[in-house]
C-alpha positions, 0 to 999 in steps of 0.5 A: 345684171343679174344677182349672184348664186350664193354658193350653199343654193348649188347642188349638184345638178346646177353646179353642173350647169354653171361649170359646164358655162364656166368652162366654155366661157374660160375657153372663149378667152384668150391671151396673147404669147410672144413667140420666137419674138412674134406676138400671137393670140393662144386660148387661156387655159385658166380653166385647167389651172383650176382643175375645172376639167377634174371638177366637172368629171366628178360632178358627172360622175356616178359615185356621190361620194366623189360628186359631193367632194366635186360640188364643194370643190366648185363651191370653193372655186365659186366664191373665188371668180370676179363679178365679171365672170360670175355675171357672164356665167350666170347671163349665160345659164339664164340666170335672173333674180325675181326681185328684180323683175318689172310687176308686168314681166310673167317671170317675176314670180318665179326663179329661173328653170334650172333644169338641164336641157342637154 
C-alpha cells in the first residue's frame, strides 16, 4: 500500500495531478436511490459536494493568486479523506514510497516522476 503525500509536499502541479485522480475516482462511485419505490443505482456526487470541480478550475487556472488559494483548498481537503481513498489516489497517480522498495527494485532510490503526461 503506498505511504500518503503529506500535505506541505503538494505544490501546484501535483496537487493537480491528485485531484484530477481525485475526481475521476469519486465519480466511478456509486449509490443507490429509492425512486418512486424502485431502488436504482445513480453516480455519487461527493465530489461537487466539496467543491473539487471549483478547486481544479482554479488550480488550472492563470492567476497564482487564485491557484495558490486553490492549492490550500485542496490541501485542507487532503487531510480530510479516509486512507481507502487516499490510497486509491495515490495508486492511481503512481505514487510509491522508496523506502519501501525491495534493494533490487531500480525505483528504490528514487521517488515517483510526478511530471504531468496529459
Amino acid at each position: 500500500m503506498p505511504s500518503s503525500i503529506d500535505t506541505d509536499a503538494f505544490d501546484v502541479a501535483l496537487a493537480l495531478k491528485v485531484a484530477n485522480a481525485l475526481k475521476v475516482i469519486l465519480e466511478n462511485r456509486t449509490r443507490v436511490k429509492v425512486i418512486l419505490g424502485e431502488e436504482r443505482v445513480v453516480p455519487g456526487t461527493l465530489g461537487e459536494v466539496v467543491r473539487l470541480p471549483s478547486i481544479l478550475t482554479r488550480l488550472e487556472g492563470r492567476s497564482r493568486l487564485a491557484r495558490d488559494d486553490a492549492l490550500l483548498e485542496f490541501q485542507t481537503l487532503w487531510s480530510t479523506l479516509s486512507e481507502k481513498t487516499t490510497a486509491e489516489v495515490l495508486d492511481a497517480i503512481g505514487w510509491y514510497d522508496p523506502n519501501d522498495l525491495d534493494w533490487e527494485d531500480p525505483r528504490s532510490n528514487r521517488h515517483p516522476d510526478l511530471r504531468i503526461d496529459d
